[in-house]
C-alpha distance (Angstrom), angle and dihedral (degrees) to the residues before:
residue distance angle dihedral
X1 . . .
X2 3.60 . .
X3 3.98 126.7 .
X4 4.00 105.9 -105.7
X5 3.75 109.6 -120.0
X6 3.96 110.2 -108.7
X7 3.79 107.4 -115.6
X8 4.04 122.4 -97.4
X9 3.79 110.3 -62.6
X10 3.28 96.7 -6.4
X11 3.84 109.4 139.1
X12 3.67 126.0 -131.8
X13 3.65 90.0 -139.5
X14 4.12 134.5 109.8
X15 3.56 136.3 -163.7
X16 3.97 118.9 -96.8
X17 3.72 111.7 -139.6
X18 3.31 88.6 -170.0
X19 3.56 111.7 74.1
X20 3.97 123.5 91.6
X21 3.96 81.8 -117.5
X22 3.06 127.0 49.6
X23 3.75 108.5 -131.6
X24 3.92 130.2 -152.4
X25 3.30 120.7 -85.3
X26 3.94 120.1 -147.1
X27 3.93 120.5 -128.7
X28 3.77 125.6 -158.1
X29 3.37 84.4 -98.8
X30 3.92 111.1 47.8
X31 3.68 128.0 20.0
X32 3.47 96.7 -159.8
X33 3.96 105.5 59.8
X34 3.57 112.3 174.2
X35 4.23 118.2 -102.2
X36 3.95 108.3 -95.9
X37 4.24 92.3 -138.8
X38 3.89 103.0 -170.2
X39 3.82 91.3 -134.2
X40 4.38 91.7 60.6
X41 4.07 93.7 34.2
X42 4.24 101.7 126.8
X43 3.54 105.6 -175.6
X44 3.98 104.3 -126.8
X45 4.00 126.3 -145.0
X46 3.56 107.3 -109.9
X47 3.43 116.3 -116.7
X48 3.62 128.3 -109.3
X49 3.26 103.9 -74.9
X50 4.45 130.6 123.8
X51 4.04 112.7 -97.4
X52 4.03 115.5 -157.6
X53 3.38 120.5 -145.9
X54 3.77 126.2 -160.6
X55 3.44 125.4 -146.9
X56 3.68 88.2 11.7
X57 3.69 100.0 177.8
X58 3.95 98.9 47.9
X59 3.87 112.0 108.1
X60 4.11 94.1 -97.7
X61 3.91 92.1 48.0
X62 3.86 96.7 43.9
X63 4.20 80.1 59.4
X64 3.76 88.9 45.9
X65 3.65 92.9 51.0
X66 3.49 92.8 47.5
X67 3.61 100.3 51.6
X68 4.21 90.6 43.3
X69 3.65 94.0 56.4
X70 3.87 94.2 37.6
X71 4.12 78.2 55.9
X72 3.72 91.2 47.1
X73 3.98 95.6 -116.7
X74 3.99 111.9 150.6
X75 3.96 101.1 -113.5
X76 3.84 126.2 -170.8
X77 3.56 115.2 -170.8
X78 4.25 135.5 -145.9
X79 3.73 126.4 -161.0
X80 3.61 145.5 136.5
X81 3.87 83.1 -111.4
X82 3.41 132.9 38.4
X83 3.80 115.7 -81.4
X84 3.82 118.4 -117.4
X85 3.81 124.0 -124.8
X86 4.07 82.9 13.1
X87 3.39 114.6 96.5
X88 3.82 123.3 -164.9
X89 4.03 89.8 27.1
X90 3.52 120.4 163.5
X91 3.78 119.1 -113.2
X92 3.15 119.0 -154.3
X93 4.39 149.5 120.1
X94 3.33 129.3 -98.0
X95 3.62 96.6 -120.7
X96 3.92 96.2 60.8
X97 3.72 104.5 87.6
X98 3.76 93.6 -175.0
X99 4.35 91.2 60.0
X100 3.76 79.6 51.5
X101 3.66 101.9 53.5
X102 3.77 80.6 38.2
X103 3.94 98.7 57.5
X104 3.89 92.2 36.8
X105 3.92 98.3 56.0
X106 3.96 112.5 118.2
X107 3.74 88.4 12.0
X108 4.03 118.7 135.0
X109 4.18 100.4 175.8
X110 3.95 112.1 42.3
X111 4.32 116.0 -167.7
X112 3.65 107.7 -166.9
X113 3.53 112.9 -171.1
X114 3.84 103.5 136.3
X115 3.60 116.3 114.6
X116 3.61 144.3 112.4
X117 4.10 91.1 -59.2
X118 4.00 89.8 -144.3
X119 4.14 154.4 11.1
X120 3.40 102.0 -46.0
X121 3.90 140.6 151.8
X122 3.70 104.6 -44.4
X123 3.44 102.9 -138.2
X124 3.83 104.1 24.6
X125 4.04 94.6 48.1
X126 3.68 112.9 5.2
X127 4.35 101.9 45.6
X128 4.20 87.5 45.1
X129 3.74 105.0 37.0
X130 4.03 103.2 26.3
X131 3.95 102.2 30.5
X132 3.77 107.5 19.9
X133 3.69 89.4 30.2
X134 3.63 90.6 55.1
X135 4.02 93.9 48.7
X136 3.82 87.0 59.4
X137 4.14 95.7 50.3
X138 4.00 86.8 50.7
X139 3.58 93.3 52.2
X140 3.41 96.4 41.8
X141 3.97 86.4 54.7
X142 3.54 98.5 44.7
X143 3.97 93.2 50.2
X144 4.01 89.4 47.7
X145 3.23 90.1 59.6
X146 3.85 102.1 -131.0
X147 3.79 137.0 158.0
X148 3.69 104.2 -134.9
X149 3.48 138.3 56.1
X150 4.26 118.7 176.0
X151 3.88 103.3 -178.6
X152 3.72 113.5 -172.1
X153 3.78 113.9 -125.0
X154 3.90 122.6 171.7
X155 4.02 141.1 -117.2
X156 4.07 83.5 -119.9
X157 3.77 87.4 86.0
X158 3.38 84.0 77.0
X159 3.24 100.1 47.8
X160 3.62 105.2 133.3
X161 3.31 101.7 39.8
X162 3.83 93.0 59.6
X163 3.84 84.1 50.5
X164 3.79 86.2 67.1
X165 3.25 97.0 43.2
X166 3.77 104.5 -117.8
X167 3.77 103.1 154.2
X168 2.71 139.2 -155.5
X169 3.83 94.0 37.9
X170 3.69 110.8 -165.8
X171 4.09 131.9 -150.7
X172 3.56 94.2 -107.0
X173 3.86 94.3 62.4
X174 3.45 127.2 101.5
X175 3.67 121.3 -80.1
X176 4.39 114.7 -113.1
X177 3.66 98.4 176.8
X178 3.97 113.5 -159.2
X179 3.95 91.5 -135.8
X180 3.56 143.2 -59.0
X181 4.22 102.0 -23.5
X182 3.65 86.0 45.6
X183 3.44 91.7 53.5
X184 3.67 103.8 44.0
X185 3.81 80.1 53.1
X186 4.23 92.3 58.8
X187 4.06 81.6 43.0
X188 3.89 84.6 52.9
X189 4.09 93.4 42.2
X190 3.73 84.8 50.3
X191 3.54 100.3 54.5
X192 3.06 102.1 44.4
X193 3.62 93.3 63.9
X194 3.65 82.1 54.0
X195 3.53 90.5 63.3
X196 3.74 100.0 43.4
X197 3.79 90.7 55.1
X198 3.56 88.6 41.6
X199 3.51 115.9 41.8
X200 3.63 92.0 19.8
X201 4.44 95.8 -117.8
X202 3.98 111.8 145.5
X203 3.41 102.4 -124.8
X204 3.93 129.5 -180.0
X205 3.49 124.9 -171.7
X206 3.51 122.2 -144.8
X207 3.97 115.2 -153.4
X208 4.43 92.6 -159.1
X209 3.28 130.9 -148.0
X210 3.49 129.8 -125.3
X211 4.31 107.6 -58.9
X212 3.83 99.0 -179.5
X213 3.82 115.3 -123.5
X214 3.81 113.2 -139.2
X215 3.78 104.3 -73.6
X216 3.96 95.1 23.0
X217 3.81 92.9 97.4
X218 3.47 91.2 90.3
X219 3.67 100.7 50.2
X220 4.18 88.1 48.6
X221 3.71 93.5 55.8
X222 3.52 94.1 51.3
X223 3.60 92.3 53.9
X224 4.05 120.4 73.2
X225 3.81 90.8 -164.3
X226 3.85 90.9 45.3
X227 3.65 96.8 58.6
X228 4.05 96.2 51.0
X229 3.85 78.9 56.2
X230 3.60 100.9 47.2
X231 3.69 122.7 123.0
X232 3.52 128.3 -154.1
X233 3.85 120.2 -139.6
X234 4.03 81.1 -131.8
X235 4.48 91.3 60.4
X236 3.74 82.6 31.6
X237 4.04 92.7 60.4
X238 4.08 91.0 40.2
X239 3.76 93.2 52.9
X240 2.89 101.6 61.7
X241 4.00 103.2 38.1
X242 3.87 77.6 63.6
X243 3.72 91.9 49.3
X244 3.53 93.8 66.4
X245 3.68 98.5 35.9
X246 4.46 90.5 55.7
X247 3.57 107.0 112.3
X248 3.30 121.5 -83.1
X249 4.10 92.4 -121.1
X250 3.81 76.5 80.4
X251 4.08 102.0 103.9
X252 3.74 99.3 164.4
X253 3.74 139.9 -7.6
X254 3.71 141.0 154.1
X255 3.91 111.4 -149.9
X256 3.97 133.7 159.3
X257 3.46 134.0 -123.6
X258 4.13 127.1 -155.2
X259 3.46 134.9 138.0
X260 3.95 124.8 -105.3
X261 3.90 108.8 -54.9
X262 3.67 113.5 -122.7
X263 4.09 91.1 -159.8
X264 3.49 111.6 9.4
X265 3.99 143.6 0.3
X266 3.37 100.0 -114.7
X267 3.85 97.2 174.5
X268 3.99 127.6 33.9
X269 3.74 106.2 -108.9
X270 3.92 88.1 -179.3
X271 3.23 101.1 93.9
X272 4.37 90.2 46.7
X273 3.51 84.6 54.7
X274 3.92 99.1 52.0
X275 4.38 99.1 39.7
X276 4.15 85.7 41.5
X277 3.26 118.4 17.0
X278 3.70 93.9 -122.5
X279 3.81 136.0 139.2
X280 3.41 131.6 159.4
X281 3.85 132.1 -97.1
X282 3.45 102.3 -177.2
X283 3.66 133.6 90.9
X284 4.32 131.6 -164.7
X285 3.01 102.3 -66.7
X286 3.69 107.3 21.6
X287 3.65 117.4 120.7
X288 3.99 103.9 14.9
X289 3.92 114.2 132.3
């Protein structure tokens, strides 16, 4: 099958989150986007414009909901159930492309975070939800037409490394993905790259820490490593309103996102801070019920 051709003037270029400085990053518009330096980022309002969320009523997108309408962004919501304190949300499953392309229409900024949240039956839960799933949302973006993609990936890429304890781990590492989740995460990481070169989307992918389900607080606070890695619903929620209001000059980048580590930094937030001008407020156990 033949390679697609990339669209006119879009470069075939991403953004290194590796570097001390952060360099420019070309759009399909201007080749010479200005350097983000960390110490002159000013996070900008967004402007008005309709943000989708996916799975909208899971524990981290109720906290992104809530901080987007607190900030007065225009937020339409997708679940398997309805969405609370969003009226009017789409309902829908991941493996219907046409919901998707329905919920996503008119929308500039698109969160993904729905998925099967952990290891799971491969081909019941992971292949429809996490791979299939995920070919539907980038469609559905890509047809809509928007700017902005923020795909959720996960700290579990990582896996191994924070096994060994080689902290801080940074973006530009190699992937060790604990098992299948983890993996369908690097698939998604990879991907969408493939789409921002592509299609010409800025996309950032966000490899979260750990958001306690209700009933998980117990299994964080008996883990050291776990609560370095915790994430409030409160950092959670801020994250990602300054995910989708990065500059656009952003074509790809794979940051994380974790509260303040009581022990140790197990993930470099550095590079967060300089693309988004984000940094955590929150410590374990800030913001649980």
């Amino acid at each position: 099958m033949p390679t697609p051709d990339l669209p006119p003037n879009v470069p075939d270029t991403t953004l290194s989150t590796g570097d001390k400085s952060i360099p420019s990053t070309p759009t399909a518009t201007s080749p010479h986007a200005p350097t983000l330096h960390p110490s002159t980022f000013t996070l900008q309002p967004p402007p008005p414009s309709l943000t989708l969320v996916t799975g909208s009523a899971g524990c981290i997108g109720q906290a992104v909901i809530r901080e987007l309408l607190a900030r007065g962004v225009s937020v339409r919501g997708f679940d398997r159930v309805p969405t609370p304190g969003l009226p009017g949300s789409h309902v829908g499953d991941l493996t219907d492309a046409a919901a998707l392309r329905r919920a996503a229409e008119g929308a500039q900024n698109v969160i993904h975070l729905a998925a099967t949240p952990d290891d799971a039956d491969f081909m019941t839960e992971i292949l429809p939800n996490n791979i299939i799933g995920l070919h539907h949302v980038l469609e559905a973006t890509r047809l809509a037409g928007a700017r902005r993609l923020v795909l959720a990936s996960t700290g579990q890429v990582n896996w191994w490394q924070r096994e060994r304890t080689e902290h801080p781990i940074h973006p530009d590492e190699p992937t060790t993905p604990r098992y299948w989740y983890a993996a369908a995460k690097v698939f998604a990481e990879g991907i969408g790259q493939g789409y921002a070169v592509t299609h010409g989307l800025s996309v950032i992918a966000v490899r979260l820490g750990w958001c306690p389900r209700p009933g998980q607080e117990n299994d964080v606070a008996a883990l050291d490593w776990a609560k370095d890695l915790y994430l409030s619903p409160g950092d959670a929620g801020r994250f990602f309103h300054a995910a989708i209001c990065a500059p656009l000059t952003i074509r790809y980048a794979v940051v994380y996102a974790t509260s303040r580590h009581i022990r140790l930094p197990r993930f470099d937030l550095g590079p967060t801070k300089a693309l988004l001008g984000w940094e955590p407020r929150d410590q374990w156990p800030d913001g649980l019920a």
